[in-house]
C-alpha positions in Angstrom: 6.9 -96.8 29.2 10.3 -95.3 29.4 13.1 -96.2 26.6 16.5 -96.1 27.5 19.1 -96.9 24.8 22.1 -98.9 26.7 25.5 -98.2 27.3 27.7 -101.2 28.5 30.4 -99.6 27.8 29.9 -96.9 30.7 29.4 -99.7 33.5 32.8 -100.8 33.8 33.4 -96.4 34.4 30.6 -96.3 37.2 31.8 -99.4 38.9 35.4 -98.3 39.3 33.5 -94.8 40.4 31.7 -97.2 43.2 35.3 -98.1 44.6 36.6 -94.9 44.6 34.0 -93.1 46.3 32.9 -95.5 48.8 37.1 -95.9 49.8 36.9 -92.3 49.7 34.0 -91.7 52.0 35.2 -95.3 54.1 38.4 -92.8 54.8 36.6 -89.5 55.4 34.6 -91.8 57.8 37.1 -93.1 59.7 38.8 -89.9 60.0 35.7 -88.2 61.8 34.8 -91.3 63.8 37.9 -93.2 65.0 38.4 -96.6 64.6 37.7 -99.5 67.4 41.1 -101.1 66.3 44.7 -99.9 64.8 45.4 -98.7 61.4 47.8 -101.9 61.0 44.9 -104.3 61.8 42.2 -101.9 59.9 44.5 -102.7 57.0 44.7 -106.3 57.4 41.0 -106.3 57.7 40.7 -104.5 54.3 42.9 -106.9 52.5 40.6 -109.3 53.8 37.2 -108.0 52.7 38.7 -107.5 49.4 39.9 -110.8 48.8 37.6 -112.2 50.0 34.7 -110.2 48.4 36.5 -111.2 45.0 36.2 -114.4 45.4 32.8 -114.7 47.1 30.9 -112.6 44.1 33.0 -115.1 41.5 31.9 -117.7 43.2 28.3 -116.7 43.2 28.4 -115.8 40.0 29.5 -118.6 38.6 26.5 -120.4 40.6 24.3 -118.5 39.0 25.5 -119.0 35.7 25.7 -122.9 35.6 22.0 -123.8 35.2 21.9 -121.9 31.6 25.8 -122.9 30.3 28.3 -125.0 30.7 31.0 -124.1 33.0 34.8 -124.1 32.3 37.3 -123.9 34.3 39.3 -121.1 32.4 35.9 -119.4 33.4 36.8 -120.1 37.3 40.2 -119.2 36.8 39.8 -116.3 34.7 37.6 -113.4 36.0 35.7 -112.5 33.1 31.9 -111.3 34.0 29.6 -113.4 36.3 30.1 -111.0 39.5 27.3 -110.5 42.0 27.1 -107.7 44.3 25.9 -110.3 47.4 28.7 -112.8 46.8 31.1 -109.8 46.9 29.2 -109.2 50.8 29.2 -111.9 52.1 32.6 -113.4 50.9 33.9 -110.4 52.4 32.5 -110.8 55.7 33.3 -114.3 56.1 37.0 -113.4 55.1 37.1 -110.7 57.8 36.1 -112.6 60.6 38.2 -115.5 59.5 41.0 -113.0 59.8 39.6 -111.6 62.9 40.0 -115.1 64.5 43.2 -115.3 63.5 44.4 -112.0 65.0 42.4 -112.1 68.5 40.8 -109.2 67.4 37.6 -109.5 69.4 35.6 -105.8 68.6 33.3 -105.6 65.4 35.0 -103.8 62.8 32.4 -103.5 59.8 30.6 -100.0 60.8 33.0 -98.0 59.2 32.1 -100.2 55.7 28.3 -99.6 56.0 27.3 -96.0 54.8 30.1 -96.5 52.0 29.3 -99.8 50.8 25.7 -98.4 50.7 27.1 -95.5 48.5 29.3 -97.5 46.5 26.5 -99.9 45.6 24.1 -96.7 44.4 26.9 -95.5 41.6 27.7 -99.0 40.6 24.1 -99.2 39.8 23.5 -96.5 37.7 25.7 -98.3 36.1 23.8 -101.8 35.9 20.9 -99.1 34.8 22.5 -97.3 31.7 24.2 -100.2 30.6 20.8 -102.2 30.0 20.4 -105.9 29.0 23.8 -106.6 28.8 24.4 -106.6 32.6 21.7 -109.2 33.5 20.6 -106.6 36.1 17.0 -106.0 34.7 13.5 -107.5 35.8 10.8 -109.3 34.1 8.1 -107.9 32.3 5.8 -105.4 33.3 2.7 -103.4 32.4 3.6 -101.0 35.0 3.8 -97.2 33.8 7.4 -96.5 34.5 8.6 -99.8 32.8 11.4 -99.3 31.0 12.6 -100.4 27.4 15.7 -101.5 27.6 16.3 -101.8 23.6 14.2 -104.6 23.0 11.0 -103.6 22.5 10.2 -105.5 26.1 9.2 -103.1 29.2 10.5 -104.4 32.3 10.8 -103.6 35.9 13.9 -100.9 36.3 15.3 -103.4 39.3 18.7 -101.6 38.8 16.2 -97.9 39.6 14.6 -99.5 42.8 17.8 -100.6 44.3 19.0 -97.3 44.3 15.8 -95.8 45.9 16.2 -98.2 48.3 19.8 -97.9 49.4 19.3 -94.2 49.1 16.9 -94.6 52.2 18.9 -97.1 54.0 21.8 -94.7 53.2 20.0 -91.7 55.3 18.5 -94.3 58.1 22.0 -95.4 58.7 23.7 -92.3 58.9 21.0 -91.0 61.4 21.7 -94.5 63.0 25.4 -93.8 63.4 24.6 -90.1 65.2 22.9 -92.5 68.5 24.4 -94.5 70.6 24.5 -97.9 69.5 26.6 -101.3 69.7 29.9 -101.7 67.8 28.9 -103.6 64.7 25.3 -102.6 65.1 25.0 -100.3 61.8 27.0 -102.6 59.8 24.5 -105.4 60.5 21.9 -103.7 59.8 22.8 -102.8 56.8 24.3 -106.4 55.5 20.4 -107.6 56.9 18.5 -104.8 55.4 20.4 -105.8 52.1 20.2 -109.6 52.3 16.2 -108.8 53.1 15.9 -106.3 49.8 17.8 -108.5 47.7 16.0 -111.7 48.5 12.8 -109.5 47.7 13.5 -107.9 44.7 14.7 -111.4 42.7 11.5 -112.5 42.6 11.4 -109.9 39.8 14.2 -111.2 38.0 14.6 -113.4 35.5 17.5 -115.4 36.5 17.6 -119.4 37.1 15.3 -121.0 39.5 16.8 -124.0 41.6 14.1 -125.2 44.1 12.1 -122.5 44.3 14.4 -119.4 44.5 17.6 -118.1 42.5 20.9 -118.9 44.1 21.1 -115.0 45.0 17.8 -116.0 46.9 19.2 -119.0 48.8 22.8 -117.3 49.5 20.3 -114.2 51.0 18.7 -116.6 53.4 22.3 -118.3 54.4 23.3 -115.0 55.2 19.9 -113.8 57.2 20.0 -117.2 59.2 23.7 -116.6 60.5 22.7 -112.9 61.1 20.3 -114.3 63.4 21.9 -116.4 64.7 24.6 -114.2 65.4 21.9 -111.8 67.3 20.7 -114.1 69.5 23.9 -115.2 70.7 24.9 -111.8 71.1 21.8 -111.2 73.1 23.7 -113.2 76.0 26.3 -111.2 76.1 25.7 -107.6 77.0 28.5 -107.3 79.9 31.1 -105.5 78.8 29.7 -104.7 75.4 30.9 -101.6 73.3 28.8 -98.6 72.5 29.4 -96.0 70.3 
């Protein structure tokens, strides 16, 4: 068993290090790759995603809170704690292509977002890791050898360590991804379904709030993965005039 003495106080340092490097590789990105629309509408897309994102991972969060406390709405008003990292994703999406509809833009935008949202997920979790119980980011006990002590005496699945693996490996399939020819949209989606798919997997190791059968992290995953599909098939109809890249 591993012991790691926690650190809250560093997450709020490695989450503002998550923006700032995935806006700084989203940029370095689009500056080698182009862009399938104009800055002014990349923009508008951005302010979108972030809004959005804001209020989808508050929204989750808050879901996810209710079964163990009461709920006020100075809670919903005020954003204090109670943010989730697939709320944030899919509030985002559905803001952009709200907006999308709204200007006529008709191309896929979200490839650009994919490596660096993959990135800026990694350093936000290191620090979800170091900062230990206090970010409700840990999993359920385990005998396993590389449990880790979180300062409770408890070993418990590193959730926070196996996320990063993960994305790390998504990280380099989608870059190698991006170097083929491929659809517009195509990287982004497979990184919002290889996401939804991990996440989904990796609650069941978590000890958060079960309603039905799975957490609402669990159920959102699912909602997400069904319009993903959806969306595939539907796109499958339509290969005339589609975009590569």
């Amino acid at each position: 068993m591993l012991h790691l003495a926690p650190h809250p106080e560093l997450h709020a340092i490695f989450e503002t290090l998550a923006y700032a490097i995935g806006f700084a590789l989203y940029r370095r990105t689009r500056n080698a790759a182009g862009d399938v629309i104009t800055l002014q509408q990349r923009w508008s897309i951005i302010a979108a995603a972030t809004l959005g994102a804001l209020a989808g991972s508050r929204l989750l969060g808050l879901l996810e809170q209710a079964p163990r406390t009461h709920i006020a709405w100075s809670q919903i008003l005020i954003p204090t704690g109670g943010k989730t990292i697939v709320g944030g994703l899919l509030g985002g999406w559905l803001a952009v292509e709200l907006t999308k509809k709204v200007q006529h833009i008709q191309t896929r935008t979200g490839d650009l977002f994919a490596l660096p949202l993959c990135i800026g997920i990694i350093v936000g979790r290191i620090g979800c890791l170091l900062a230990g119980l206090a970010d409700d980011t840990y999993g359920t006990p385990t005998r396993l050898p590389w449990a880790v002590d979180f300062g409770d005496g408890i070993p418990r699945h590193p959730t926070q360590a196996y996320e990063i693996l993960f994305l790390a490996l998504l990280a380099i399939i989608l870059h190698a991804l991006s170097k083929r020819p491929h659809r517009t949209g195509a990287i982004f989606r497979v990184f919002l379904a290889s996401y939804l798919t991990w996440r989904f997997l990796i609650d069941f190791i978590k000890p958060q709030p079960i309603v039905e059968g799975l957490n609402f992290i669990q159920w959102s995953c699912l909602a997400g993965l069904i319009i993903l599909l959806v969306d595939l098939l539907r796109s499958a109809h339509r290969t005339q005039g589609e975009e590569y890249a």
